[in-house]
N, CA and C atoms as a LAMMPS dump frame, in Angstrom:
ITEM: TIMESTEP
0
ITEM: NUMBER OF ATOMS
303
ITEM: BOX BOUNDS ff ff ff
-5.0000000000000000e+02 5.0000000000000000e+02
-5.0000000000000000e+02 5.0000000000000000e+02
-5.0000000000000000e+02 5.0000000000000000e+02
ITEM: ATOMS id mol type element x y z
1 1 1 N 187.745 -100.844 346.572
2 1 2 C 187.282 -99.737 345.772
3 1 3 C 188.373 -98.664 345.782
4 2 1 N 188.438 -98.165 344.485
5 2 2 C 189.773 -97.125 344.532
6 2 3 C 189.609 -96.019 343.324
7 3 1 N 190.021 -94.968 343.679
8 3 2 C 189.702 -94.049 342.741
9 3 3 C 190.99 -92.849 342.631
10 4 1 N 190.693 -91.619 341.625
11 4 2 C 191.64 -90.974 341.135
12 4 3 C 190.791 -89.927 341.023
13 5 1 N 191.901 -88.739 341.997
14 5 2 C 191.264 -87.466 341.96
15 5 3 C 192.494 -86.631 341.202
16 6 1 N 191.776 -85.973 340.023
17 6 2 C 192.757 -85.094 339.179
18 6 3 C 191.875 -83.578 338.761
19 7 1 N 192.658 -82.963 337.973
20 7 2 C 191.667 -81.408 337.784
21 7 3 C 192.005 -81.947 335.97
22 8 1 N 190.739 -81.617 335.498
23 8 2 C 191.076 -82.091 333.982
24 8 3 C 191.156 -80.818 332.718
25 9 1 N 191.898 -81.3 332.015
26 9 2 C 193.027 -80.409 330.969
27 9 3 C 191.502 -79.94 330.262
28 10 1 N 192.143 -78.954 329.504
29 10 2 C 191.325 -78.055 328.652
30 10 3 C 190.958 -79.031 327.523
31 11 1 N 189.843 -79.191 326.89
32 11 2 C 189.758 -80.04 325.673
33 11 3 C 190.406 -79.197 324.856
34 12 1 N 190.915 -79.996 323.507
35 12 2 C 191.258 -79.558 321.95
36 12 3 C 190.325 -78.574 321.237
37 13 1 N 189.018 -78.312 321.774
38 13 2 C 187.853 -77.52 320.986
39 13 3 C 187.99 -76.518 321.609
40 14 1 N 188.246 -76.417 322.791
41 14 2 C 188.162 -74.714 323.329
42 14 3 C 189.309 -73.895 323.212
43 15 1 N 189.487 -72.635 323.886
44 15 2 C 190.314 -72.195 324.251
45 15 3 C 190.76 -71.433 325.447
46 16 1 N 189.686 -71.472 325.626
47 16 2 C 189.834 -70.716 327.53
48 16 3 C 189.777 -72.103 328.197
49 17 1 N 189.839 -71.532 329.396
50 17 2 C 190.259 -72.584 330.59
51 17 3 C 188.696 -73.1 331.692
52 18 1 N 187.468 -73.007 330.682
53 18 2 C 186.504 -73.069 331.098
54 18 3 C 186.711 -74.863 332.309
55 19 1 N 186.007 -75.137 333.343
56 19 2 C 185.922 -76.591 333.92
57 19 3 C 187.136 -77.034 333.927
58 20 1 N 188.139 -76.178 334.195
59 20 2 C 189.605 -77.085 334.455
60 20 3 C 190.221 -75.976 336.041
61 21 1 N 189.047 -75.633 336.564
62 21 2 C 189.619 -75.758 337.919
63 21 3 C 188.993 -76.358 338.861
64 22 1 N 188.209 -77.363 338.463
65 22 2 C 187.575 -78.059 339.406
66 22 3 C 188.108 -79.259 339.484
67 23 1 N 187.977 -80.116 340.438
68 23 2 C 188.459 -81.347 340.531
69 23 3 C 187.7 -82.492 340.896
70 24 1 N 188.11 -83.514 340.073
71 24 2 C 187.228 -84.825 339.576
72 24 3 C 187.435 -86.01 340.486
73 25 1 N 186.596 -86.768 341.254
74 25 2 C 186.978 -87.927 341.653
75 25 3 C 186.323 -88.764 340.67
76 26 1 N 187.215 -90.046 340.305
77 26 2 C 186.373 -90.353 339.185
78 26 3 C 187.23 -92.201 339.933
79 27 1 N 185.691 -93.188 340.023
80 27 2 C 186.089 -94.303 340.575
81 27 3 C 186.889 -95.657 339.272
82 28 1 N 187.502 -96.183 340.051
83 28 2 C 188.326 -97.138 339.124
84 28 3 C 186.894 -98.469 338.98
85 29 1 N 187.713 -99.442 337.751
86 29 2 C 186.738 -100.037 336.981
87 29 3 C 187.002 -101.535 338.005
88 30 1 N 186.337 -101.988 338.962
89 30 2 C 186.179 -103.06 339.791
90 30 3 C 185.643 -104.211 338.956
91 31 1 N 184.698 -104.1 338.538
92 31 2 C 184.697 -105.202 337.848
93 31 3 C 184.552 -105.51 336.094
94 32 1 N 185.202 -106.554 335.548
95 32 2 C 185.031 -106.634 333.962
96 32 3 C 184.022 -106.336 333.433
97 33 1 N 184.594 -105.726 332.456
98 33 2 C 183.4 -105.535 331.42
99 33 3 C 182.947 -106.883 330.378
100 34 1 N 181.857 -107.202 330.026
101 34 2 C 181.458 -107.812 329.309
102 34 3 C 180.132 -107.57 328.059
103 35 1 N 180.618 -108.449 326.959
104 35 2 C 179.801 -108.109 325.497
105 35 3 C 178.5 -109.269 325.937
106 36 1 N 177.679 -108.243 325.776
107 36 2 C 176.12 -108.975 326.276
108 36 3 C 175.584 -110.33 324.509
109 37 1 N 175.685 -111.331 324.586
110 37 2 C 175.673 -112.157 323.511
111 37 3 C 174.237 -111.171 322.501
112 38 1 N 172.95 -110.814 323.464
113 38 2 C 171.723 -110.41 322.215
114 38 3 C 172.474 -109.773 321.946
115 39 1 N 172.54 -108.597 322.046
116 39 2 C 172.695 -107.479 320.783
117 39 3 C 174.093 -107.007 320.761
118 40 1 N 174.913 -107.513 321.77
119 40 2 C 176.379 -107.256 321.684
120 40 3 C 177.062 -105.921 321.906
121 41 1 N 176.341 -105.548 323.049
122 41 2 C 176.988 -104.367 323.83
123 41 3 C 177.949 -104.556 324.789
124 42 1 N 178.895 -103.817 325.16
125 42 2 C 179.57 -103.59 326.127
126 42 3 C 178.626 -103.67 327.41
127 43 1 N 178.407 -103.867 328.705
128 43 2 C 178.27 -103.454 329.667
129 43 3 C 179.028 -104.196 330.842
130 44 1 N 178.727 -103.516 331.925
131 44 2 C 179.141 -103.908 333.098
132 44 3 C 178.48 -103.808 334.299
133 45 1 N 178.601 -104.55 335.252
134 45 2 C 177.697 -104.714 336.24
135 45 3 C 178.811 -103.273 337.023
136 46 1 N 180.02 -102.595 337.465
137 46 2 C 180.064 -101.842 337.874
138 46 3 C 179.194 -100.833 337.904
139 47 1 N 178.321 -99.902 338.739
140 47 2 C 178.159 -98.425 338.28
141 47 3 C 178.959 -97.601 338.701
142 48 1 N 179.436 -97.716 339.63
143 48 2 C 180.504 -96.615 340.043
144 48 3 C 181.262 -95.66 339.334
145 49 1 N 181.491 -96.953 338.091
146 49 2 C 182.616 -96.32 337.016
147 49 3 C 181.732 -95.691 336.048
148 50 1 N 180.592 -95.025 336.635
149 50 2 C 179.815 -93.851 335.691
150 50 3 C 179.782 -92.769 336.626
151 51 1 N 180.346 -92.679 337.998
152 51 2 C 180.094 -91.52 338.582
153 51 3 C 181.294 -90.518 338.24
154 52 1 N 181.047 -89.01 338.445
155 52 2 C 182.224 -88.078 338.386
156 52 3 C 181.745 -87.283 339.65
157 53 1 N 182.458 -87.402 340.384
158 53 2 C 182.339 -86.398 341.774
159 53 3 C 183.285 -85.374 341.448
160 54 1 N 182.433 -84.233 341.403
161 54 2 C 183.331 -82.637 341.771
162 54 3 C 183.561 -81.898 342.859
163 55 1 N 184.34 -81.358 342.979
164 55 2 C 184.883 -80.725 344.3
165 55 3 C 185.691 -79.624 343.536
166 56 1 N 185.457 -78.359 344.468
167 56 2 C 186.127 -77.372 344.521
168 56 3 C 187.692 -77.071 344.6
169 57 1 N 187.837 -77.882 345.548
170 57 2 C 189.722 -77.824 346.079
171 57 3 C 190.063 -79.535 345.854
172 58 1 N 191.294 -79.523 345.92
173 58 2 C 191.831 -81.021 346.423
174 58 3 C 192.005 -81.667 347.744
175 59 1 N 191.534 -80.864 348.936
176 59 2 C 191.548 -81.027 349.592
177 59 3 C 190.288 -81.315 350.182
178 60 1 N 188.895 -80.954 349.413
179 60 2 C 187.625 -81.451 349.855
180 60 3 C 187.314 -82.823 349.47
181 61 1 N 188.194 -83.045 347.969
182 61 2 C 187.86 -84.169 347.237
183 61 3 C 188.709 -85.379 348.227
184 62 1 N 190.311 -84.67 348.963
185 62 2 C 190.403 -85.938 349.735
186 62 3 C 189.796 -86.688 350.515
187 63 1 N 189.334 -84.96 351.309
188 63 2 C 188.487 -85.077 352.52
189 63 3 C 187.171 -86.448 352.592
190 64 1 N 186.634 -86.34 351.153
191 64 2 C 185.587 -87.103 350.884
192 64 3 C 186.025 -88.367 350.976
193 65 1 N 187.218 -88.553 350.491
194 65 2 C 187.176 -89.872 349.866
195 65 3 C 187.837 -90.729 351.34
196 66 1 N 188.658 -89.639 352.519
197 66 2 C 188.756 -90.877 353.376
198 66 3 C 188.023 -90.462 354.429
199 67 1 N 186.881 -90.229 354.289
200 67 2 C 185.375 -90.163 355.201
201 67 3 C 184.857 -91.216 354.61
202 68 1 N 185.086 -91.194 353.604
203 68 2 C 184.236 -92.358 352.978
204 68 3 C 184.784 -94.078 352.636
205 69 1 N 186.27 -93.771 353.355
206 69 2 C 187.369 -94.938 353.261
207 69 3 C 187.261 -95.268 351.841
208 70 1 N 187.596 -94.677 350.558
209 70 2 C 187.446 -94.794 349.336
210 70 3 C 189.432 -94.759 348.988
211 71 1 N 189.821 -95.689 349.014
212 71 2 C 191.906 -95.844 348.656
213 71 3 C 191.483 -94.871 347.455
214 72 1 N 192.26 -93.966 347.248
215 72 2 C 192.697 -93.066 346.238
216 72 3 C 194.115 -92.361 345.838
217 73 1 N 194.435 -92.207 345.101
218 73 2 C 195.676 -91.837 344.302
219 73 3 C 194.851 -90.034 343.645
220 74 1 N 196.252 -89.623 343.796
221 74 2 C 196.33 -87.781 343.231
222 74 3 C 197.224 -87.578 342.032
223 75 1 N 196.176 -87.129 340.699
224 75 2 C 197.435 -86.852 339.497
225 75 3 C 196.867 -85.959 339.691
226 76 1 N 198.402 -84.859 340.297
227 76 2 C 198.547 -83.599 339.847
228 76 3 C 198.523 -82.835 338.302
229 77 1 N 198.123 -81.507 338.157
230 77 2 C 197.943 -81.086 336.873
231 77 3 C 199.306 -80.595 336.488
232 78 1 N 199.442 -80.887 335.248
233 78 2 C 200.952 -80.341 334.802
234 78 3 C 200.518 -79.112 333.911
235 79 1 N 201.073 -77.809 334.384
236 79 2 C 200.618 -76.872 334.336
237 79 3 C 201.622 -76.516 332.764
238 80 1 N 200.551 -75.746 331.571
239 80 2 C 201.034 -75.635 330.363
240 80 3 C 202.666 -74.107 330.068
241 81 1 N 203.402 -74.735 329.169
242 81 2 C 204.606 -73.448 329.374
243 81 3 C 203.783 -72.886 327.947
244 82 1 N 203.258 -71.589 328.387
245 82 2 C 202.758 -70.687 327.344
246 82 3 C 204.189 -70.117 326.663
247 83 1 N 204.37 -69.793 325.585
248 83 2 C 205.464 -69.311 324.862
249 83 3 C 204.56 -67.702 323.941
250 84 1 N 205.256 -67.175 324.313
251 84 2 C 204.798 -65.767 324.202
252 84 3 C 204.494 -65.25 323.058
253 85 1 N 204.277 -64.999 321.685
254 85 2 C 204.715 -64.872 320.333
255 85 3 C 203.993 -63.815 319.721
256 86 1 N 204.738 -62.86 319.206
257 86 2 C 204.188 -61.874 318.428
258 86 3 C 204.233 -61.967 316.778
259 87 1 N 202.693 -62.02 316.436
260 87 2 C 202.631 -61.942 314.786
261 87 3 C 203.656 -60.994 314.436
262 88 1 N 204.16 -60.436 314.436
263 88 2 C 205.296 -59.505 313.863
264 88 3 C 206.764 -59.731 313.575
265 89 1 N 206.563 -61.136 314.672
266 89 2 C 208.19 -61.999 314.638
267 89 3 C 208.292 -62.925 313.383
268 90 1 N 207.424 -62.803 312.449
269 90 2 C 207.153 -63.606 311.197
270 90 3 C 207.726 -62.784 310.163
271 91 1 N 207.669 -61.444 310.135
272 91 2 C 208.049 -60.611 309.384
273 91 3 C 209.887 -60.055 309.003
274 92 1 N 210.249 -60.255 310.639
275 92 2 C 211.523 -59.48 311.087
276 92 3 C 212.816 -60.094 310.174
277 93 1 N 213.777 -59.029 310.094
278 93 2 C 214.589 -58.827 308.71
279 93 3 C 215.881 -60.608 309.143
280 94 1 N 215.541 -60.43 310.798
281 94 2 C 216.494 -61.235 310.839
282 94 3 C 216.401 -62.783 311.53
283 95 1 N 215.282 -63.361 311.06
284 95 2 C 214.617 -64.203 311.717
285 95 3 C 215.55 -65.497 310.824
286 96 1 N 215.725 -66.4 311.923
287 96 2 C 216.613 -67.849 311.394
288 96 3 C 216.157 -68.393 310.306
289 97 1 N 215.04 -68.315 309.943
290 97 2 C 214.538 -69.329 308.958
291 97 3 C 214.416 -68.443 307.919
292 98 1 N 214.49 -68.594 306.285
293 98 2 C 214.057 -67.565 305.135
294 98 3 C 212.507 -67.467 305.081
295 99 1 N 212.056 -66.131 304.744
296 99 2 C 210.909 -66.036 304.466
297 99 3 C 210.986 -66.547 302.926
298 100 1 N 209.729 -67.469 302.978
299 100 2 C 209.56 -68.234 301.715
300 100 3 C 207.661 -68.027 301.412
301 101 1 N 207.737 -67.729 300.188
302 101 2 C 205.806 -68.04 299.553
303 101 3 C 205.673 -68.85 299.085
């Protein structure tokens, strides 16, 4: 059994940094998935790979996982380079690109 504790990125719909300082243990997929012949769903006899364990720090989420002898791997968050920009720099007399309508 093996899993991956990461802190997860901001979705595309928001814009604040709502649920991206918490951190996720989220378990790997042990066994195949298979298409059930009646009605032709996906499932899998795993459940694991429906749990999301949260934790506060990365260090509780380790804590857990080797109390619990659970092998785990850490993706660190790659933290975003904000670029600073003022509506006004669109205007300025001497900006590289031509102002065009």
């Amino acid at each position: 059994m093996s899993a991956k504790i990461y802190r997860p990125a901001k979705t595309a719909m928001q814009s604040g940094k709502a649920k991206t300082h918490i951190w996720l243990l989220e378990f790997d997929q042990a066994a195949p998935r298979k298409i059930e012949p009646i009605m032709g769903y996906t499932g899998s006899a795993d459940t694991r790979q429906q749990l999301k364990l949260t934790f506060e720090t990365l260090e509780q989420a380790e804590a857990y996982a080797t109390r619990n002898g659970i092998e785990y791997r850490v993706i660190l968050p790659k933290e975003a380079n904000r670029q600073v920009v003022s509506y006004t720099d669109n205007f300025r007399f001497n900006r590289i690109q031509p102002w065009t309508h």
